[in-house]
N, C-alpha and C positions, 0 to 999 in steps of 0.2 A: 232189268227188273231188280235186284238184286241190287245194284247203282241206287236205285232209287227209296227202297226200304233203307240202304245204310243213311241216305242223306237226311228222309225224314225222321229215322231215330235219333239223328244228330241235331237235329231241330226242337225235335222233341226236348231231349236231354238240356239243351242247351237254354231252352224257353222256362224248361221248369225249374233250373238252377237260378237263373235269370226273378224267376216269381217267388221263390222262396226270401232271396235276402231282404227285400224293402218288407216281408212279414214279419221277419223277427227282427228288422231295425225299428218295427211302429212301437211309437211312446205307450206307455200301457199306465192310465189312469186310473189308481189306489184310492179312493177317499178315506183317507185314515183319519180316526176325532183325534185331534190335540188333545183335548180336553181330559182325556184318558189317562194322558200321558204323567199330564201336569194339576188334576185336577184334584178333589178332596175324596181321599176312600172311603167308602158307603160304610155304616158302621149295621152291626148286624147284631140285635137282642134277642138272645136264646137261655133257657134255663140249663144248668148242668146239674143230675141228680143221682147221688151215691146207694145202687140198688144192694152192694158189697156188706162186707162186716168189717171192714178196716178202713182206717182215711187214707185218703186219695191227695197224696201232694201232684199239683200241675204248675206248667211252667205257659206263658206264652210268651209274644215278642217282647210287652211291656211290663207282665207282673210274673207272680207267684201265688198260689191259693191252697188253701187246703179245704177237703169235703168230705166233712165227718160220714159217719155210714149213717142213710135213712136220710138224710139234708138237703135241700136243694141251695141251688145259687144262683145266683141270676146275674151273667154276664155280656156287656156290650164290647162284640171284638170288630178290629177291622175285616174287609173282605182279604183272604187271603193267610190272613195270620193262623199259627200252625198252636194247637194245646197239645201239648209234648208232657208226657208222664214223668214223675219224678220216686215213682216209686212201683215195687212190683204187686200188682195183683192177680186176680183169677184170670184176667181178658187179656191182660197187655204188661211188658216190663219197663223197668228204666229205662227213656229215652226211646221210648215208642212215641209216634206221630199218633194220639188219640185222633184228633180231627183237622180239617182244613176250615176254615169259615168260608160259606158259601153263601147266597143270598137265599138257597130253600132252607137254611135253619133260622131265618127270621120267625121267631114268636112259637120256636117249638124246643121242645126237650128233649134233652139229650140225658139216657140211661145208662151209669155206665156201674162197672160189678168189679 
């Protein structure tokens, strides 16, 4: 009896070692888009508007701006690109990340103090 339990747990053991290696050798099928990779970044129009009493220098990947207090401005950034603070106000200091561009700020405005 005994004999017998050892042989079939060796069976066991052995069938399920046996089943596991061809699961983690199968090919695993990604479709990633190229396209993504290599493609053109989505540009994204959003107003930026000076709620504050002081102007607002900002920085992004391509320019520099300034925004007087009360003003609006109306900027087209890539997805992705970062408006990094160039000066200290009530909200944020030098060299704070104000924003990320994201595709939900297309066609809205952005407050800032």
């Amino acid at each position: 009896m005994k004999m017998m339990r050892a042989v079939t747990a060796t069976m066991a053991m052995a069938l399920s070692l046996t089943a596991i290696a061809p699961t983690w050798a199968a090919p695993v099928h990604v479709k990633a888009p190229v396209q993504a990779k290599f493609g053109k970044s989505k540009l994204v129009s959003f107003t930026l508007r000076n709620d504050g009493t002081t102007t607002i220098q900002l920085k992004t990947n391509k320019s520099e701006m300034s925004l007087e207090p009360g003003k609006t401005l109306s900027v087209e950034l890539a997805v992705g690109d970062q408006i990094i603070a160039q000066t200290n106000s009530a909200s944020f200091h030098k060299g704070d990340v104000v924003a990320v561009v994201d595709p939900v700020l297309n066609h809205a405005t952005m407050i800032l103090k």
